[in-house]
LUMSEGU-723351 format. One line per 2 residues: for each residue y negated, z, x negated of N, C-alpha, C. Coordinates in Angstrom, 3 decimals, always signed. Atoms other than C-alpha are relative to their C-alpha. Layout:
BEGIN
Y Z X Y Z X Y Z X | ...
# end
This chain:
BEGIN
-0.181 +1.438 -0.204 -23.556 -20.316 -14.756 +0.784 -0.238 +1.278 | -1.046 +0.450 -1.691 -22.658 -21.836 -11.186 +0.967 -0.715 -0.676
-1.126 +1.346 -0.345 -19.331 -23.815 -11.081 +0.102 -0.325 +1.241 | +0.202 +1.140 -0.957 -19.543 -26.393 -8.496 +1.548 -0.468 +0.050
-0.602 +0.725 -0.605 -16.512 -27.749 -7.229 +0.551 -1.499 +1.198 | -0.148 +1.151 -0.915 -17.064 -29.941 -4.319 -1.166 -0.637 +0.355
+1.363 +1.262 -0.482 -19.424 -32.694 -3.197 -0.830 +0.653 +0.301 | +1.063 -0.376 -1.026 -21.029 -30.356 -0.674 -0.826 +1.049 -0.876
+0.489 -0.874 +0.141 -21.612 -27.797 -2.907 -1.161 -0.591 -1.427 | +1.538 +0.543 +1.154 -23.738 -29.761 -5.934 -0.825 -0.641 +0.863
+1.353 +0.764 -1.046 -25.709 -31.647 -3.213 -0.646 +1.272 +0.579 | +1.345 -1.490 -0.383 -26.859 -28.338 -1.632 -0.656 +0.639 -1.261
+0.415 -0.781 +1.804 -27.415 -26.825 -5.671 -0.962 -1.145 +0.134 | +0.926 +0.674 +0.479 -29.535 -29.906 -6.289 -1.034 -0.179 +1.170
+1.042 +0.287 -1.318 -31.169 -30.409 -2.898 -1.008 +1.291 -0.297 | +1.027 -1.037 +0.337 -32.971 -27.143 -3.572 -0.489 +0.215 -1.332
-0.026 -0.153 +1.538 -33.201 -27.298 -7.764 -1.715 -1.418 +0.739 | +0.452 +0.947 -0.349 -35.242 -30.676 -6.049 -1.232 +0.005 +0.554
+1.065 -0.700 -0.989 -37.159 -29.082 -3.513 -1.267 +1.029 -0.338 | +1.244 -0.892 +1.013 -38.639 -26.241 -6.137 -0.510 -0.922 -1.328
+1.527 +0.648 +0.611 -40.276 -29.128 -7.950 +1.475 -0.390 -1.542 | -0.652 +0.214 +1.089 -37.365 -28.902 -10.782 +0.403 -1.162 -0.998
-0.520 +1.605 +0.925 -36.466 -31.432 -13.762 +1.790 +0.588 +0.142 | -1.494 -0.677 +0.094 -32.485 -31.921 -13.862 +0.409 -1.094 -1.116
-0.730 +0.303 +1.035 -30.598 -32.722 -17.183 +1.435 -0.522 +0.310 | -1.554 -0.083 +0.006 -27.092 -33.981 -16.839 +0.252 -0.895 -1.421
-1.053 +0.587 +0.867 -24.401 -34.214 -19.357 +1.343 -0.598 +0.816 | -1.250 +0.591 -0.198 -21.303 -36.308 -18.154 +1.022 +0.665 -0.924
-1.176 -0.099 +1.220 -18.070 -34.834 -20.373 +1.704 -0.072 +0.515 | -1.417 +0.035 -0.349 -14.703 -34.974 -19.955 +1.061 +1.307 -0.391
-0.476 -1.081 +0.532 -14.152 -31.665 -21.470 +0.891 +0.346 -0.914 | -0.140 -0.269 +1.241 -12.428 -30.273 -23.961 -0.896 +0.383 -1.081
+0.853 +0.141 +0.948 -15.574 -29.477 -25.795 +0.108 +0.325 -0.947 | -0.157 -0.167 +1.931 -16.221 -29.651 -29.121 -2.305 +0.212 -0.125
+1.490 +0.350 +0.708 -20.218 -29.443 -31.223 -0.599 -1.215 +0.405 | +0.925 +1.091 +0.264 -21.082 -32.495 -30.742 -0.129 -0.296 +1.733
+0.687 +0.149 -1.531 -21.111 -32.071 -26.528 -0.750 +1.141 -0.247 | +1.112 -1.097 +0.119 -23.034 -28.801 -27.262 -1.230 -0.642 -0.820
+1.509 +1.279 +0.764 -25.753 -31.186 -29.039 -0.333 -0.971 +0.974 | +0.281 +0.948 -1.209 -26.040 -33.272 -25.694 -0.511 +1.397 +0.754
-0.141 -1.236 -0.974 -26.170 -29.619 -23.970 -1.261 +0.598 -0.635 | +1.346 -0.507 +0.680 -28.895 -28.586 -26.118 -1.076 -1.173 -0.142
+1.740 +0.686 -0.686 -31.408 -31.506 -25.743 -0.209 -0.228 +1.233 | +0.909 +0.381 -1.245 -31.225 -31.701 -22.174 -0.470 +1.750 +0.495
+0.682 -1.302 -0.511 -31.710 -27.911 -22.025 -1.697 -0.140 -0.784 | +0.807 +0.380 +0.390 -34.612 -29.031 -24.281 -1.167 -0.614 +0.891
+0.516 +0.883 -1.091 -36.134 -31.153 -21.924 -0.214 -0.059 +1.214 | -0.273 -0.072 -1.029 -35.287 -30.320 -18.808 +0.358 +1.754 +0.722
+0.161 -1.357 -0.664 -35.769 -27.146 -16.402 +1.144 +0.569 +0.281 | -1.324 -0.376 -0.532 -32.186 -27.317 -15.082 +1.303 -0.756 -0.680
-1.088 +0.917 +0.346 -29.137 -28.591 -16.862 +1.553 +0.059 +0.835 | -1.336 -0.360 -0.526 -25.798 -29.274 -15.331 +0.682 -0.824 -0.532
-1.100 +0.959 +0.454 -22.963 -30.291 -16.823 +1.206 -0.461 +0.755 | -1.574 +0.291 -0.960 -19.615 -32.319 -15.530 +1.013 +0.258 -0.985
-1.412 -0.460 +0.773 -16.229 -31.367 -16.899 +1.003 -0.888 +0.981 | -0.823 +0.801 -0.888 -13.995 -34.098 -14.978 +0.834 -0.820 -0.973
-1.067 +0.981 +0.508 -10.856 -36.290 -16.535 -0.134 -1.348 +0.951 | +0.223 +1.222 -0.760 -12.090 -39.450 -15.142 +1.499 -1.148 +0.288
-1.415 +1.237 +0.164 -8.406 -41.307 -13.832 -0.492 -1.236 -0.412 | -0.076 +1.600 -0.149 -9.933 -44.642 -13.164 -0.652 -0.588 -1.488
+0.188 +0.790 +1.111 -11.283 -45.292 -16.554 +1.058 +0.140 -0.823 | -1.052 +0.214 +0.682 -8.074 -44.807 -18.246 +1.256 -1.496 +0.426
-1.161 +1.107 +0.092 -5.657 -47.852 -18.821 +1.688 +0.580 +0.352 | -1.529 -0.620 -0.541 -1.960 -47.428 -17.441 +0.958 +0.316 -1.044
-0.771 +0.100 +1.450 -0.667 -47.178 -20.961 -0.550 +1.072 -0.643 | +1.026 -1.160 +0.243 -3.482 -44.612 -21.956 +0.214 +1.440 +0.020
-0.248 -1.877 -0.207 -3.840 -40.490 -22.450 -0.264 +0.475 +1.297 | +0.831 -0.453 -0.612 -5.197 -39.852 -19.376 +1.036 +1.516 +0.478
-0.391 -0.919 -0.869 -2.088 -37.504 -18.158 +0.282 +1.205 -1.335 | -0.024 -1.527 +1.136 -2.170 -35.200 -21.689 -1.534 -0.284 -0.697
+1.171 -1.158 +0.443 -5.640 -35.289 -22.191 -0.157 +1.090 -0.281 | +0.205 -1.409 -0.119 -6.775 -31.844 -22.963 -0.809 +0.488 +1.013
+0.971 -0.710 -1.044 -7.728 -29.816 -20.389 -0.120 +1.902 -0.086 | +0.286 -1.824 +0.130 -9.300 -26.150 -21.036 -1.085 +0.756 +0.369
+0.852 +0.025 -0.585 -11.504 -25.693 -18.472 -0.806 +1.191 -0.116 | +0.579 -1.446 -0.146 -12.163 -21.782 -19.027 -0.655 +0.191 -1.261
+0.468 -0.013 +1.474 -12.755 -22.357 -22.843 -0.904 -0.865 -0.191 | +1.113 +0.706 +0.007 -15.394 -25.052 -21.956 -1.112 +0.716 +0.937
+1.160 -1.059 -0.622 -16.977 -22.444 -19.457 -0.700 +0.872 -1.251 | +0.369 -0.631 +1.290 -17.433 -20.380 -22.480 -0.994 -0.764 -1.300
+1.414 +0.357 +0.936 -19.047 -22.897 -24.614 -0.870 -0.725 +0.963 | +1.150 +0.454 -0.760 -20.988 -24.026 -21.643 -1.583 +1.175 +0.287
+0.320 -0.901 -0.462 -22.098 -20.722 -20.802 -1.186 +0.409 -1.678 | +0.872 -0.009 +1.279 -23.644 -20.295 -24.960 -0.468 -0.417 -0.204
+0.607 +1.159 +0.217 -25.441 -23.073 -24.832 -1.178 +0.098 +1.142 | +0.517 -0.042 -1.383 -27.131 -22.231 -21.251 +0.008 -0.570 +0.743
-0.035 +1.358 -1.150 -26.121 -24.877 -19.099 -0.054 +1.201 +1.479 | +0.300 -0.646 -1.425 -27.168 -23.637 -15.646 +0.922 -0.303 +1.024
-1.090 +0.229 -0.920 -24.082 -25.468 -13.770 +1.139 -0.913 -0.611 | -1.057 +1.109 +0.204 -21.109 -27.347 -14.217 +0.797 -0.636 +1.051
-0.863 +0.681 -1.017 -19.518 -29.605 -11.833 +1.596 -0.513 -0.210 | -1.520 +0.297 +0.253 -15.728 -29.681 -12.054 +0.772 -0.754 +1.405
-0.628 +0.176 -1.510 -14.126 -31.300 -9.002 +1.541 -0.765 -0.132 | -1.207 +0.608 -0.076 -10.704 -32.757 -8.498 +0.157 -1.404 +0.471
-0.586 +1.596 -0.174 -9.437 -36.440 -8.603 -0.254 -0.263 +1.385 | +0.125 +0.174 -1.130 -9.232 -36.751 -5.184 -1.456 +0.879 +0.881
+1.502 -0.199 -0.388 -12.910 -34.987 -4.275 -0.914 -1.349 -0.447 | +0.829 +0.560 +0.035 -14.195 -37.524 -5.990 +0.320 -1.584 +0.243
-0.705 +1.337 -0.248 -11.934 -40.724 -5.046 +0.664 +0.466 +1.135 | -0.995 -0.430 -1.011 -10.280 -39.496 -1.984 -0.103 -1.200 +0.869
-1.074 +0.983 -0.296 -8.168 -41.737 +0.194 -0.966 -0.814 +0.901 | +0.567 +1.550 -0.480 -9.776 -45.153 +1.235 -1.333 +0.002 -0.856
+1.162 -0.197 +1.377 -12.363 -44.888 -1.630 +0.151 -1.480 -0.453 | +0.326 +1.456 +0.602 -13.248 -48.322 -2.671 -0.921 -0.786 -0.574
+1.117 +0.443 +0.367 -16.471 -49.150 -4.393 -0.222 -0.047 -0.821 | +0.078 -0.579 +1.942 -16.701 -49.428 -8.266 -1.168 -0.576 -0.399
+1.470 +0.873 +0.940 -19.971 -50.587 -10.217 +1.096 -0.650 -1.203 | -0.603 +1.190 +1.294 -18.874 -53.499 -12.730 -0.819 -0.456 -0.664
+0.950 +0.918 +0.379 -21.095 -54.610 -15.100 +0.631 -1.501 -0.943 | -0.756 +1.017 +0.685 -19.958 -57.872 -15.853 -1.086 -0.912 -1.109
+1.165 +1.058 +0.632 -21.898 -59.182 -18.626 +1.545 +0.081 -1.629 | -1.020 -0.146 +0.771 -20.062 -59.933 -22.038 -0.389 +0.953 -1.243
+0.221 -1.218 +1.172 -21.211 -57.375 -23.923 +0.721 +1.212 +0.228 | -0.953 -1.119 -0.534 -18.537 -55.392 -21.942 +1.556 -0.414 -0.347
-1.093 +0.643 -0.257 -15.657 -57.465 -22.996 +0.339 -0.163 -1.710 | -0.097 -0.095 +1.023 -16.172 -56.781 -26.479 +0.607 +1.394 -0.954
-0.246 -1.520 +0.486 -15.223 -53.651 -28.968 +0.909 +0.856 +0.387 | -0.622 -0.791 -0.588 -13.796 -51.181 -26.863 +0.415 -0.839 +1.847
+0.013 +0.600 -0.796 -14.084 -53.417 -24.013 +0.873 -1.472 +0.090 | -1.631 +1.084 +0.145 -11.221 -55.826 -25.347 +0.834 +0.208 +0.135
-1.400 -0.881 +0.140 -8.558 -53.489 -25.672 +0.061 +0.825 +1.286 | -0.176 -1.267 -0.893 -9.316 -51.265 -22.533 -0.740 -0.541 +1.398
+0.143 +0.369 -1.244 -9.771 -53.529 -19.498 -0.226 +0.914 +1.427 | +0.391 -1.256 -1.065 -11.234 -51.831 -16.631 -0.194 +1.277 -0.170
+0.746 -1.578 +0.539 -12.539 -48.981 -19.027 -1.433 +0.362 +0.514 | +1.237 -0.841 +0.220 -15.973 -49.363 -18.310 -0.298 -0.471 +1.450
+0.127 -0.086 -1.673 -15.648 -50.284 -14.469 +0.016 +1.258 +0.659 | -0.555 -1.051 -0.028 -14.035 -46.799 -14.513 -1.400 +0.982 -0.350
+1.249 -1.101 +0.572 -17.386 -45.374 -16.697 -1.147 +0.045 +0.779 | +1.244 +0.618 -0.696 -19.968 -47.338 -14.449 +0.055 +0.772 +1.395
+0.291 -1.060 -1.647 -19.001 -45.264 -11.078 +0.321 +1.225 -0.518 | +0.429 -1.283 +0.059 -18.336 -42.240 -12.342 -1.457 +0.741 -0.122
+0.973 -0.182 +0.450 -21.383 -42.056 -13.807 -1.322 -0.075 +0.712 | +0.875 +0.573 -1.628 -23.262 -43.710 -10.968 +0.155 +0.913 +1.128
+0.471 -1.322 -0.842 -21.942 -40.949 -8.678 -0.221 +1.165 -0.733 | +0.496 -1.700 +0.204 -22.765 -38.125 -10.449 -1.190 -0.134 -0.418
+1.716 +0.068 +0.298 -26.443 -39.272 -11.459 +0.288 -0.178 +1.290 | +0.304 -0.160 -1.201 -26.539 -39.795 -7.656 +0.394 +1.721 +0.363
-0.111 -1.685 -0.559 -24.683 -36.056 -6.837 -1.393 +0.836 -0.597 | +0.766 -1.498 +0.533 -26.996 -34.074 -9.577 -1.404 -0.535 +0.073
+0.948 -0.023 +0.019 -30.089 -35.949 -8.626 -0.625 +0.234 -1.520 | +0.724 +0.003 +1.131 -30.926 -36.272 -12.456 -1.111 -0.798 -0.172
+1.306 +0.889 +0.351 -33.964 -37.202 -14.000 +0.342 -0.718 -1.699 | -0.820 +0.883 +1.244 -31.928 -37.817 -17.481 +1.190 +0.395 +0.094
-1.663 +0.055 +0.628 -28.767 -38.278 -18.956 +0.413 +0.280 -1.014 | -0.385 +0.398 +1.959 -27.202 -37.499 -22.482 +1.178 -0.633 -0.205
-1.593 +0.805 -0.443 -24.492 -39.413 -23.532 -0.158 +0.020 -1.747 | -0.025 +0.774 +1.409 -23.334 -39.740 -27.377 +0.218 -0.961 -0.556
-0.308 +1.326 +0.586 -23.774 -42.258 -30.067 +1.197 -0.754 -0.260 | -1.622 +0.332 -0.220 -20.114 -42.198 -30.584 +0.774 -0.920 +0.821
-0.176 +0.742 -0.783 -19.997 -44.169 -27.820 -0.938 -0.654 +0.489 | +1.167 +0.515 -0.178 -22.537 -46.247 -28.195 +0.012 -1.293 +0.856
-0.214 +0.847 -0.868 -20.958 -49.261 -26.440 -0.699 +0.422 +1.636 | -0.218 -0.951 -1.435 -20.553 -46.916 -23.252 -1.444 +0.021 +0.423
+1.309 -0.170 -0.121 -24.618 -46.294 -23.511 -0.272 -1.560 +0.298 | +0.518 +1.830 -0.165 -25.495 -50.230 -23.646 +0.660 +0.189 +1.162
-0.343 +0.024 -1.627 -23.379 -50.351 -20.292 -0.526 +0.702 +1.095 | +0.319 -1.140 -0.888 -24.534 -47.204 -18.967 -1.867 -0.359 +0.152
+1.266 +0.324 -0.268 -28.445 -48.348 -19.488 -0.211 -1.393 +0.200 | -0.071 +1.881 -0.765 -27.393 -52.289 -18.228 -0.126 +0.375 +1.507
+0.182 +0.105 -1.248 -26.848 -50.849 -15.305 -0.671 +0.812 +1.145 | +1.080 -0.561 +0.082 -29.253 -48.263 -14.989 -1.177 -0.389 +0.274
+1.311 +0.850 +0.401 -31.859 -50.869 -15.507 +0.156 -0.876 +1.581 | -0.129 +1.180 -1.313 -30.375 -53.705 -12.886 -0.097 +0.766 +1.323
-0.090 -0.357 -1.326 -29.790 -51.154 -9.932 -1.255 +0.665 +0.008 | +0.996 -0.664 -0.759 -32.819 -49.306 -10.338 +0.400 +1.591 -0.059
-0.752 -0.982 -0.292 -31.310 -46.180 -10.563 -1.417 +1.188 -0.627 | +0.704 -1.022 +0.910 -34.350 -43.148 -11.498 +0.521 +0.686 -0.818
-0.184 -0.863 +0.309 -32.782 -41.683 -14.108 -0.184 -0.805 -1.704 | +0.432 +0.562 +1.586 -34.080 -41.751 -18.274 +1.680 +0.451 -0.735
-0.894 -0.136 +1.238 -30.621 -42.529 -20.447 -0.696 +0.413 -1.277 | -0.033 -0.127 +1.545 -30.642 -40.459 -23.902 +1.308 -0.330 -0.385
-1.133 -0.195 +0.406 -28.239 -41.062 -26.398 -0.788 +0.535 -0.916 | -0.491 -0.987 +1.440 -27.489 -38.422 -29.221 +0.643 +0.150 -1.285
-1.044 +0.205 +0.891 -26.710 -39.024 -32.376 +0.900 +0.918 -0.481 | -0.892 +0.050 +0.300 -23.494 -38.725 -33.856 +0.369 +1.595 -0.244
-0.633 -1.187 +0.374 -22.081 -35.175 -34.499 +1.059 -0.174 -0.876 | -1.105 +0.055 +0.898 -20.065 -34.997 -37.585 +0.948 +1.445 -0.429
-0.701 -1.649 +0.642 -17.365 -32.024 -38.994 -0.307 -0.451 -1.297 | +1.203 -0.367 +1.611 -18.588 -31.181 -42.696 +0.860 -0.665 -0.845
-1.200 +0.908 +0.529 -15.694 -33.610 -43.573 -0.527 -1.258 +0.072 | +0.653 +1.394 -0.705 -17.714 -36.406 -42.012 +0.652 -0.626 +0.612
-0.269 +0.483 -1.156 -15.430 -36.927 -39.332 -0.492 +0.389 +1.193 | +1.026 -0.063 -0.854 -17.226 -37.967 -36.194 +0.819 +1.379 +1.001
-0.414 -0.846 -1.116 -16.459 -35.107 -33.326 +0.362 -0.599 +0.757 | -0.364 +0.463 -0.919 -14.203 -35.995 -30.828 +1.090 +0.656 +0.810
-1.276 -0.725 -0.444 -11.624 -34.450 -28.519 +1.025 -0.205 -0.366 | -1.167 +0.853 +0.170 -9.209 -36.695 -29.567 +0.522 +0.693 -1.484
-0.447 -0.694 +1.066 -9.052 -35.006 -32.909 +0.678 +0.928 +0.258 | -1.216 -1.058 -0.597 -7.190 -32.307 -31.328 +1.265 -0.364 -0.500
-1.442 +1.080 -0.189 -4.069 -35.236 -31.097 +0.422 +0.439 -2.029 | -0.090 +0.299 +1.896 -4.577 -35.077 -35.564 +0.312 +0.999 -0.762
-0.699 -0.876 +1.146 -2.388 -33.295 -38.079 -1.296 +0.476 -1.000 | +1.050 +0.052 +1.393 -3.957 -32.015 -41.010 -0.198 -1.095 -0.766
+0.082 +1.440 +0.658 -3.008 -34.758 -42.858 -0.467 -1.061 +0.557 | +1.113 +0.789 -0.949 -4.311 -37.161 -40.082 -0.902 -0.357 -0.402
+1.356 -0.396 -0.054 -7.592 -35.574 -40.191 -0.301 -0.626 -1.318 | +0.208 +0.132 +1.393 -7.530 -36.269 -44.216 -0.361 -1.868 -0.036
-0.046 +1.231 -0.727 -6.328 -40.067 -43.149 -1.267 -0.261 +0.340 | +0.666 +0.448 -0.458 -9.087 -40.383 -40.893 -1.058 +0.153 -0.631
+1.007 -0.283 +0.789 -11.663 -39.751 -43.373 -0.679 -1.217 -0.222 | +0.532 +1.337 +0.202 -11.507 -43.436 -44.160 -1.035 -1.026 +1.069
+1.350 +0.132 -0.798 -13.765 -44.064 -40.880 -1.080 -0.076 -0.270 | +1.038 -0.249 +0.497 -16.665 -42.766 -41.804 -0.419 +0.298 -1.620
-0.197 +0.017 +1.932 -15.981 -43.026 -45.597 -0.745 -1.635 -0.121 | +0.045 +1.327 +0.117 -15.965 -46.971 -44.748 -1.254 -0.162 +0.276
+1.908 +0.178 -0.287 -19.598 -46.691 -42.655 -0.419 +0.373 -1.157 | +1.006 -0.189 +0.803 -21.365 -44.902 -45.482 -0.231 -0.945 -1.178
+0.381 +1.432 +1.878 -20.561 -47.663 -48.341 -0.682 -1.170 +0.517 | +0.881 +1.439 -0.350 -21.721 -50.490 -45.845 -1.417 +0.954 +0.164
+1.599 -0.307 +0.176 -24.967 -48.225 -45.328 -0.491 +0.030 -0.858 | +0.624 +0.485 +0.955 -25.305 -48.103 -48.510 -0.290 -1.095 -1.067
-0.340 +1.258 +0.141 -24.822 -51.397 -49.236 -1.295 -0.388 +0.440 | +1.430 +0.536 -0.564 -27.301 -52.349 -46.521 -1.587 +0.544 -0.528
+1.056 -0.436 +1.045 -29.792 -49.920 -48.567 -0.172 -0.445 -0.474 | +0.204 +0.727 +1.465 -28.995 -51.632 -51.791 -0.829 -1.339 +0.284
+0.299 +1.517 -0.313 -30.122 -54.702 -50.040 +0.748 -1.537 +0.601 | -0.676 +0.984 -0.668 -27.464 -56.296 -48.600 +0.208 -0.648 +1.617
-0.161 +0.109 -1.024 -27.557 -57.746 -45.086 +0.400 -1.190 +0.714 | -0.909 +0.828 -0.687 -25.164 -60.704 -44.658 +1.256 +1.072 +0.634
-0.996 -0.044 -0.941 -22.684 -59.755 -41.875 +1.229 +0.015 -0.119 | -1.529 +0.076 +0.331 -19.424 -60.872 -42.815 +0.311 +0.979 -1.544
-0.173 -0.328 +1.428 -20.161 -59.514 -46.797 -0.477 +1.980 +0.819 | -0.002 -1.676 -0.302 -20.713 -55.685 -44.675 +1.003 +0.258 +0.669
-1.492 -0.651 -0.487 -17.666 -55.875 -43.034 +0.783 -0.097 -0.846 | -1.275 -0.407 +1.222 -15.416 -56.869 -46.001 -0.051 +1.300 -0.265
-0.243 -1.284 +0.804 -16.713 -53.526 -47.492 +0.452 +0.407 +0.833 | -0.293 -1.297 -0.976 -16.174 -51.566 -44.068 +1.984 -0.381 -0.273
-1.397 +0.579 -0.247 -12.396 -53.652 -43.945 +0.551 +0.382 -1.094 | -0.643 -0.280 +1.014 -11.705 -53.473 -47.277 +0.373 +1.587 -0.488
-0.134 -0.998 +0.129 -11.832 -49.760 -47.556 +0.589 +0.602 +1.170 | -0.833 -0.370 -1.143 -10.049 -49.062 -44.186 +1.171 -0.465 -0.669
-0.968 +1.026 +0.441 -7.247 -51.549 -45.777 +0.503 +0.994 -1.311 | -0.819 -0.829 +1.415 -6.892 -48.882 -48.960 +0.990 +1.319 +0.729
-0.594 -0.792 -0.215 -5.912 -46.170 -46.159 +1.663 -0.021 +0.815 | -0.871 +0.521 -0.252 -2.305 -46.805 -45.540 +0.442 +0.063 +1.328
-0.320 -0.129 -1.407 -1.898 -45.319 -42.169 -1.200 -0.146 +0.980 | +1.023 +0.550 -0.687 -5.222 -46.708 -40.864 +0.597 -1.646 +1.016
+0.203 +1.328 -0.884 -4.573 -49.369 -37.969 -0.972 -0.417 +0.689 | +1.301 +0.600 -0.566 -7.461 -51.310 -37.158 +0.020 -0.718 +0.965
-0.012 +0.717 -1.554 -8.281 -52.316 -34.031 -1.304 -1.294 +0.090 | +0.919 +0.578 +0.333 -11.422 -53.773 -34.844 -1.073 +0.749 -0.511
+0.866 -0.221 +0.671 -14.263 -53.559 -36.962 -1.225 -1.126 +0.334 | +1.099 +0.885 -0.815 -17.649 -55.286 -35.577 -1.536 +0.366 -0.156
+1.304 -0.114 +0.572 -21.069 -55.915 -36.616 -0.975 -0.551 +0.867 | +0.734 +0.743 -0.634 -23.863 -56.814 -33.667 -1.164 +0.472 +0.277
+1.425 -0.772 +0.022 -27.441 -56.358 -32.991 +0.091 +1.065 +1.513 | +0.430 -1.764 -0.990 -28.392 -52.971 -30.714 -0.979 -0.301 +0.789
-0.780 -1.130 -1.321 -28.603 -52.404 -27.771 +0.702 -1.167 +0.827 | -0.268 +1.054 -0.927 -27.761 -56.539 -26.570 +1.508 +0.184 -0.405
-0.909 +0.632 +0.271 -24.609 -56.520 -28.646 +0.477 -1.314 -0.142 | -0.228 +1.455 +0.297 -25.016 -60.071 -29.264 +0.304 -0.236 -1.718
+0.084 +0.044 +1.468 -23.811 -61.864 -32.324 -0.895 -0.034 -0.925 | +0.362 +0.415 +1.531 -25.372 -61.901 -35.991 +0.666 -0.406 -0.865
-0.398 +0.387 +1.083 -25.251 -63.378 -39.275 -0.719 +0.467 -0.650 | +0.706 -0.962 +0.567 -27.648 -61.105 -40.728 -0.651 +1.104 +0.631
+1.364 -1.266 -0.747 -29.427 -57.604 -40.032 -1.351 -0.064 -0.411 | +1.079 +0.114 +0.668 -32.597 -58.285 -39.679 -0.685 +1.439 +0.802
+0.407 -1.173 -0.957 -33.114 -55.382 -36.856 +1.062 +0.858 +0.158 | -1.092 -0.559 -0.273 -31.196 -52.878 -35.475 +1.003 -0.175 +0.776
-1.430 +0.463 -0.183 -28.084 -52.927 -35.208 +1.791 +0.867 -0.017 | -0.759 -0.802 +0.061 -24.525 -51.710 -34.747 +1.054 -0.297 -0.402
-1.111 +0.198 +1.224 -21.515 -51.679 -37.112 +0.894 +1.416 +1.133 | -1.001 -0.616 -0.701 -18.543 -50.351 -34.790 +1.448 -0.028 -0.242
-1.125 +0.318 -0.041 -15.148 -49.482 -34.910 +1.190 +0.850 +0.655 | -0.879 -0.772 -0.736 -11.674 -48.621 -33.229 +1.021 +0.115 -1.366
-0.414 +0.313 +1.209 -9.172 -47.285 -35.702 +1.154 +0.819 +0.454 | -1.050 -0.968 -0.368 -5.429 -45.563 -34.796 +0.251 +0.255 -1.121
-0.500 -0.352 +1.072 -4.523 -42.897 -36.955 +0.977 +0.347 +0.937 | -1.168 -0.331 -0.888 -0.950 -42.405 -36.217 -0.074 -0.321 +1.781
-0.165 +0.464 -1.796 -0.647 -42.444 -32.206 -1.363 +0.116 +0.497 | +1.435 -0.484 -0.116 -4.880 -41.360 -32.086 -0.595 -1.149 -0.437
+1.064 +1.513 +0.322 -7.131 -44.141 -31.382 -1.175 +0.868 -0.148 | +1.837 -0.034 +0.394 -10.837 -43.499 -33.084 -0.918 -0.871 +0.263
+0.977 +1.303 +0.454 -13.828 -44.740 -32.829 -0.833 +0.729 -0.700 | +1.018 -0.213 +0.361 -16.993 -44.282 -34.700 -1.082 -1.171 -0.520
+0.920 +1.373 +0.398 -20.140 -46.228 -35.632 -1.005 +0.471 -0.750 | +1.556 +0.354 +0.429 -23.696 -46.814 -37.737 -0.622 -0.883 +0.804
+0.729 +1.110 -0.474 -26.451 -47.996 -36.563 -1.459 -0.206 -1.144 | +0.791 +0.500 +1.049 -28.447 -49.939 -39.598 -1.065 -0.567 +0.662
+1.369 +1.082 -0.312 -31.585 -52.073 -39.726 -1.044 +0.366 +0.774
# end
């Protein structure tokens, strides 16, 4: 597996991956991996002739209040599960390679479907997601993307603006990766005690009763979030950030599912903000 470091050196890797006719896969990650980026890493090796992955701590999408400076970073132990998986490159580069000094240009998608969910609480999160993302489908010359459901907001932004600029490249998203606990995969679980982890159960404890709810036949709106609320509300160290029910992929409001749709939420266990979601109807 190449590691890539600097601008010059993934533009020459792809200029020739380009030139021999090649398809190129990219995963975006932030590293730390866990299963459920090796499930993004395995359908674009699926799909695609060449995969390369990014391993970068994106500063500018973090909030000034935010993890960004104890993230996890274990760059040699994500070579390793990059390397089992077959990713053919990874692009790692440093803060300043990829923002260096008089850098000024961000993609914004200002629509209000960005100002919602995760996009209430984390101002200038997804200004931060929209250029990263934008230069590195420009560096690796991709023909797709994977990105997980987990962050399914992030995808609706990431294929808004995908769509408006024109950009050649086919967004996948991947569903959800769970641990056999049925908590969703996330780096952030790292941050979570045992007991935490136990805690956070009530996440995805809360989605499965509104899915099955919406099975049974239920699909007023407000009567699928009581259940999701009301069962977050039994776990004592659950702080809810929000819990949110809107149709897929506009994120516009409902008052019933009549299509698909997405049931989202942010949830701090202890000092560890979560998210996870369903997507019904």
């Amino acid at each position: 597996m190449k590691v890539l470091s600097t601008i010059a050196e993934i533009t020459a890797y792809t200029a020739e991956l380009k030139k021999a006719g090649k398809t190129i896969g990219l995963v975006p990650t932030m590293g730390a991996l866990h299963e459920g980026h090796l499930t993004l890493m395995r359908a674009a090796r699926a799909a695609n002739d060449v995969v390369i992955a990014s391993v970068f701590v994106n500063p500018i999408q973090f909030g000034p209040n935010e993890d960004y400076d104890k993230y996890p970073r274990m760059f040699e132990a994500d070579c390793a599960k990059l390397e089992s998986v077959n990713v053919d490159a990874v692009f790692h580069p440093d803060p300043a390679e990829m923002y260096p000094q008089g850098f000024c240009t961000y993609v914004n998608v200002d629509g209000d479907f960005t100002r919602k969910l995760c996009g209430a609480s984390r101002p200038g999160h997804f200004r931060g997601v929209a250029t990263v993302v934008t230069r590195l489908m420009n560096l690796s010359r991709a023909d797709r993307a994977y990105f997980g459901q987990k962050d399914a907001q992030q995808v609706c932004v990431i294929k808004r603006f995908v769509n408006d600029l024109n950009i050649p490249v086919e967004v996948v998203m991947v569903p959800i990766n769970r641990e056999d606990s049925g908590l969703a995969r996330s780096s952030r679980n790292a941050y979570l005690s045992d007991t935490e982890k136990q805690q956070a159960l009530c996440l995805s404890r809360s989605l499965r009763k509104a899915e099955a709810a919406f099975a049974g036949g239920e699909k007023n709106v407000a009567a699928l979030l009581k259940i999701v609320r009301d069962e977050l509300a039994a776990e004592p160290a659950a702080d809810v950030e929000y819990v949110e029910l809107y149709d897929f992929p506009t994120l516009e409001p409902i008052e019933t599912v009549e299509k698909e749709s997405l049931m989202a939420m942010a949830v701090r266990i202890g000092k560890t903000r979560l998210i996870d979601n369903i997507i019904i109807g």
